[in-house]
C-alpha positions as CSV (number, residue, x, y, z in Angstrom):
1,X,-154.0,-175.7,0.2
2,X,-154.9,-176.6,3.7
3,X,-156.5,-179.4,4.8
4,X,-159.9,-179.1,6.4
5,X,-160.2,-177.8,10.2
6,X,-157.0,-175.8,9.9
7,X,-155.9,-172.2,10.5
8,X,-152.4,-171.7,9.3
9,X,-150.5,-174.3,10.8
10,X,-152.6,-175.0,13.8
11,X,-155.5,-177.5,14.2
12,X,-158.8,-175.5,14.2
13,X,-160.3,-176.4,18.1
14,X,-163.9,-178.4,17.7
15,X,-166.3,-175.6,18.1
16,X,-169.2,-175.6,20.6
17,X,-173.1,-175.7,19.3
18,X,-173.7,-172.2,21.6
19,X,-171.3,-169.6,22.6
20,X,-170.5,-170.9,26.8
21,X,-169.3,-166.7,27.4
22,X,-173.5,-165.8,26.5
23,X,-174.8,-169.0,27.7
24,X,-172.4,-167.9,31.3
25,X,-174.0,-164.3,31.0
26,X,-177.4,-165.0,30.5
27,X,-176.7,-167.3,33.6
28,X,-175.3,-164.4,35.5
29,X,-178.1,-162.3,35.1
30,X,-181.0,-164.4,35.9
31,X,-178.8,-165.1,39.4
32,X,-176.7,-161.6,40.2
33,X,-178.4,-159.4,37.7
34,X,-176.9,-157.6,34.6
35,X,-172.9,-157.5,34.8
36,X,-171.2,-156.4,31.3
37,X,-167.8,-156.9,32.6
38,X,-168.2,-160.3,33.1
39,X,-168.7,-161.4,30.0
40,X,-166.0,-158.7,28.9
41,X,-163.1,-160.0,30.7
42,X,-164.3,-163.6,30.2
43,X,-164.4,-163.1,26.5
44,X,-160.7,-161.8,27.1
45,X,-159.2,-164.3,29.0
46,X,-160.7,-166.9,26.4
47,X,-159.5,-164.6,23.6
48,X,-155.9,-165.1,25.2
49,X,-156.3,-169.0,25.9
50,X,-157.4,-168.9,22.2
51,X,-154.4,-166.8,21.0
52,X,-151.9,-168.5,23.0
53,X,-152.8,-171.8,21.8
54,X,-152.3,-170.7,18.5
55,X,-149.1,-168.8,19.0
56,X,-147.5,-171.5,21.1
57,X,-148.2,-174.1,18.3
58,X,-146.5,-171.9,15.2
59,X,-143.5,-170.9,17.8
60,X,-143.1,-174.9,18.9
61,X,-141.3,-175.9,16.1
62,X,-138.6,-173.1,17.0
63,X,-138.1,-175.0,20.6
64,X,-140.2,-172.4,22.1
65,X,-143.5,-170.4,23.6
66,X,-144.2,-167.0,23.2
67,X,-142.7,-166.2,26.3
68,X,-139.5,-166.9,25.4
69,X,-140.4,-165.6,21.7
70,X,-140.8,-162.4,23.8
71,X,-137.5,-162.5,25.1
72,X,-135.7,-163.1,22.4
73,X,-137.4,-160.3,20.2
74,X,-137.4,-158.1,23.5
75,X,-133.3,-158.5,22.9
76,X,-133.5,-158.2,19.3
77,X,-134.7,-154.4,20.4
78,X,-132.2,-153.8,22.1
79,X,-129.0,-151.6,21.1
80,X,-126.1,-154.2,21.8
81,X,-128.7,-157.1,21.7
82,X,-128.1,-157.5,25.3
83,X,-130.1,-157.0,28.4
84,X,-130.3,-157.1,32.2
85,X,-132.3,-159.8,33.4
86,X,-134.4,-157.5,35.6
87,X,-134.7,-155.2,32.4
88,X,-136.0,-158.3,30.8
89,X,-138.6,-159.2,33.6
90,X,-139.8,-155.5,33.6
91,X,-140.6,-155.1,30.3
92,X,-142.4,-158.5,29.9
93,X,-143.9,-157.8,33.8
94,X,-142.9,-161.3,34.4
95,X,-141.5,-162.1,38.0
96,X,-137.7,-162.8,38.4
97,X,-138.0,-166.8,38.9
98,X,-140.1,-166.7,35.5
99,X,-136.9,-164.4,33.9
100,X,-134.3,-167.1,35.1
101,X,-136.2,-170.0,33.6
102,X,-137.1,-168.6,30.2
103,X,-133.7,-167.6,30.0
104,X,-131.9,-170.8,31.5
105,X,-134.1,-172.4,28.2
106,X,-133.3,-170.0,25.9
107,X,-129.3,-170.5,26.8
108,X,-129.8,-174.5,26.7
109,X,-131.0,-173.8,23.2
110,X,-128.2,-172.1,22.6
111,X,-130.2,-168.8,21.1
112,X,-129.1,-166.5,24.2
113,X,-125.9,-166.2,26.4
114,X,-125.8,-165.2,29.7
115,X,-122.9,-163.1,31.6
116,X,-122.4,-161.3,34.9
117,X,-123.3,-157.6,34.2
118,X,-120.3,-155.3,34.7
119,X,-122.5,-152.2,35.2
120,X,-124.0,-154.1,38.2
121,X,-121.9,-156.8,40.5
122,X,-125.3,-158.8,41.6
123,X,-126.8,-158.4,38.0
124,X,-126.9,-160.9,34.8
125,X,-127.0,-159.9,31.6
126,X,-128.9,-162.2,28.7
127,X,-127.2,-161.7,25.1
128,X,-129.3,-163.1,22.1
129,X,-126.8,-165.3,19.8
130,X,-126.8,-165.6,16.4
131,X,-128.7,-168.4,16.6
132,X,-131.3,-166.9,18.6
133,X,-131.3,-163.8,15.6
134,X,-132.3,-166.9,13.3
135,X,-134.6,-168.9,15.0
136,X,-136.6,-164.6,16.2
137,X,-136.6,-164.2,12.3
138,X,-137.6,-167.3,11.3
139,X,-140.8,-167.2,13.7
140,X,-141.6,-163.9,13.3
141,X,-142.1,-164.6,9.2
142,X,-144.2,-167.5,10.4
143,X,-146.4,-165.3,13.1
144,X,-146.6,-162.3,11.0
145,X,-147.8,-165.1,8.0
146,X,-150.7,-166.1,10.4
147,X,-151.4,-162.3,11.8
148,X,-150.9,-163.3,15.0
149,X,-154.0,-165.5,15.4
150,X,-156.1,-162.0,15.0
151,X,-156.8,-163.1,10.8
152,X,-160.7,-162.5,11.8
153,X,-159.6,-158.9,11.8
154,X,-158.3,-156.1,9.4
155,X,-155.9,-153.6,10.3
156,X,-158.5,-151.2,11.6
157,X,-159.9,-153.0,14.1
158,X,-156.5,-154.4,15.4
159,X,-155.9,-150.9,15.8
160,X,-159.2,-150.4,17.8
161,X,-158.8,-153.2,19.7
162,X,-155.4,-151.6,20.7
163,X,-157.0,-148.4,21.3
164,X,-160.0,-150.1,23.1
165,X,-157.4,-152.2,25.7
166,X,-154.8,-149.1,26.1
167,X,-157.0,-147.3,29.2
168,X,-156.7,-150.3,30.9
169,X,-153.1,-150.6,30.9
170,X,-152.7,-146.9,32.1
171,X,-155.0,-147.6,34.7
172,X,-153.4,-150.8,36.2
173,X,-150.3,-148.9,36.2
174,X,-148.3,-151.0,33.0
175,X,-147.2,-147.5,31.9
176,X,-147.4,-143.6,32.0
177,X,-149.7,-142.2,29.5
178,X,-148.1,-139.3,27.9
C-alpha cells in the first residue's frame, strides 16, 4: 500500500486551493480579451513540468533523467545498438552540446560507449552497453508501472491526446506527414 500524498513512487506536489492556468485566463481576458491558446499552451507547458517531475523522480534511482532515458532507449532501437551522435541529437531534436553531455554521463555510468565512427572521420558513435540494456529495462518496467505520469487517463484518451498534439508537430516541421 502507499502511503498518503503519493503517486507511484513520487511525492504527490501540495495542490493549490484554485487552478493558477483559469485564475491566469480569466486575468487575461478582463486585460487583452479572450485568448484560448493561452491557457492551452500554459496548461501544456505545466503538463510537461508536471510530467517531468514525475519521470525524473522514478528514472533517478537508475543515475538518470529522461533525457538520457531517451538516449539510451533511442539506442535500444537501433539495429546494432549503436548510433551517431548527430543521429542521436536529431531524433531527440536536442542541440549537439546537449548530445555530448547526456552522452559523456551516460559513458561515466558506464551504460553507453563511445567510438570514432568509421563511416564518418569527424563523427562519434554512442554504443549502449550491457549495462545500459539493464538499467533501459529496468526503468522502463518502472515507467510503464506508473503509465508514464498520464494514470488520470485510459488508453483512449492517451491516444487522443496523441492525435490531438500530432498537427502540431507537422506544422512546426518535427516530421513529414505521410
Amino acid at each position: 500500500m502507499r502511503p498518503p500524498g503519493m503517486v507511484g513512487r513520487v511525492p504527490k506536489p501540495l495542490s493549490l486551493p484554485f487552478d493558477p492556468i483559469a485564475r491566469a485566463d480569466e486575468l487575461w481576458k478582463q486585460r487583452w480579451g479572450s485568448v484560448p491558446s493561452m491557457a492551452a499552451i500554459t496548461s501544456i507547458m505545466r503538463a510537461h513540468q508536471i510530467l517531468l517531475g514525475q519521470v525524473d523522480a522514478v528514472v533517478k534511482p537508475y543515475g538518470l533523467t529522461f533525457a538520457r532515458y531517451e538516449a539510451l532507449v533511442l539506442l535500444t532501437f537501433s539495429k546494432a545498438g549503436e548510433l551517431p551522435m548527430s543521429k542521436i541529437g536529431e531524433r531527440l531534436m536536442v542541440h549537439p552540446t546537449s548530445v555530448t553531455n547526456t552522452v559523456d554521463r551516460l559513458v561515466k555510468a558506464g551504460l553507453v560507449d563511445k567510438r570514432p565512427n568509421p563511416n564518418d572521420g569527424r563523427g562519434t558513435l554512442a554504443s549502449i552497453t550491457g549495462k545500459g540494456r539493464e538499467v533501459v529495462e529496468s526503468a522502463t518496467r518502472d515507467l510503464m508501472a506508473m503509465d508514464f505520469g498520464l494514470g488520470a487517463y485510459d488508453a483512449e484518451e492517451c491516444g487522443d491526446i496523441f492525435r490531438m498534439l500530432r498537427p502540431l508537430r507537422v506544422a512546426s516541421g518535427d516530421f513529414a506527414e505521410d
